[in-house]
C-alpha positions in Angstrom: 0.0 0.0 0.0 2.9 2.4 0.7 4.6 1.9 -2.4 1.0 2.2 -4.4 0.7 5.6 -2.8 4.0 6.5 -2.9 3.8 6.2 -7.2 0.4 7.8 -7.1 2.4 10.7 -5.4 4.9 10.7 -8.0 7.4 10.4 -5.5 10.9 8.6 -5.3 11.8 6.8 -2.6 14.5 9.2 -1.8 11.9 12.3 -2.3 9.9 10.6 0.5 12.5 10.2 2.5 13.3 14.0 2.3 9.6 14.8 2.5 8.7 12.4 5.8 11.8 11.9 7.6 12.0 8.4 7.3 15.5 6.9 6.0 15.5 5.5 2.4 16.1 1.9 3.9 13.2 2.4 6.2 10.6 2.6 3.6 12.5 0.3 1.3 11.9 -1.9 3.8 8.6 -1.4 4.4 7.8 -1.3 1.0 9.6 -4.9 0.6 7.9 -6.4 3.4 11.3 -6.7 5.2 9.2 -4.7 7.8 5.7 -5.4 8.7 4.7 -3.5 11.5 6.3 0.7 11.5 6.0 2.4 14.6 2.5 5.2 14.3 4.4 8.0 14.3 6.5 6.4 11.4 3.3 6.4 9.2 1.9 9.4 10.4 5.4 11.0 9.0 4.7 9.0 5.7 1.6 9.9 5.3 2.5 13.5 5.8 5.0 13.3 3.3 2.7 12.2 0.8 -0.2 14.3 1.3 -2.6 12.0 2.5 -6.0 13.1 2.9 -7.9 12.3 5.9 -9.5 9.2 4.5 -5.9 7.5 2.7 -4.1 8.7 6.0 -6.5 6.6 8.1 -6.3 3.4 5.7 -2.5 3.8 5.7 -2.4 3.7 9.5 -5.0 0.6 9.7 -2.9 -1.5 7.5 0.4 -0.7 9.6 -2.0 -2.2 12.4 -2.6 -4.7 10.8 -0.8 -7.8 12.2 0.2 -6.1 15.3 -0.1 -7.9 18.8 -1.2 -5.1 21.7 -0.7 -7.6 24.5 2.9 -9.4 22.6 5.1 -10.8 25.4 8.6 -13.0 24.5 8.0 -16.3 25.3 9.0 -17.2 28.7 8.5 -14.0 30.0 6.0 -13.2 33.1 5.1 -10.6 34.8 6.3 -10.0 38.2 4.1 -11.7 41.4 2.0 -9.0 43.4 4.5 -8.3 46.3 1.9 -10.1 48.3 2.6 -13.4 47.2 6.2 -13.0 48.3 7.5 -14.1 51.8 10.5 -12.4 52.9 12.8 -14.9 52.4 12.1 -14.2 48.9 10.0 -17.4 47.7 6.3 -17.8 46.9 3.6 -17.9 50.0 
């Protein structure tokens, strides 16, 4: 979608790179699927640099969210016990 709008735009990669902010690697990237999932502001820059309207801003920010996990945690990796549950000698009640 990014390099579809980017065209329409008549813009080079490196002209929206100038125009957004982003590095030329970043939305080569992008564009290649090397990278699936920008940061908001990232897009919001993009779509600044191509002159989105309000409606092609908003569908270029809901396919960046596409994919995206709110809650993603690395495997094997809890959140810490309420203090509670902790005895003083530092193991589980």
């Amino acid at each position: 979608m990014l390099r579809q709008s980017r065209l329409e735009a008549s813009l080079t990669i490196e002209a929206l790179a100038e125009a957004s902010g982003v590095s030329v690697r970043g939305i080569g990237d992008l564009e290649r699927g090397r990278r699936a999932t920008p940061q908001r502001g990232t897009v919001a820059a993009l779509a600044d640099g191509l002159g989105l309207g309000e409606a092609e801003r908003e569908r270029l920010l809901a396919a960046a969210r596409t994919g995206r996990n709110p809650r993603y945690r690395p495997a094997g990796c809890l959140p810490f016990p309420a203090a509670s549950t902790i005895s003083s000698a530092g193991r589980r009640s």
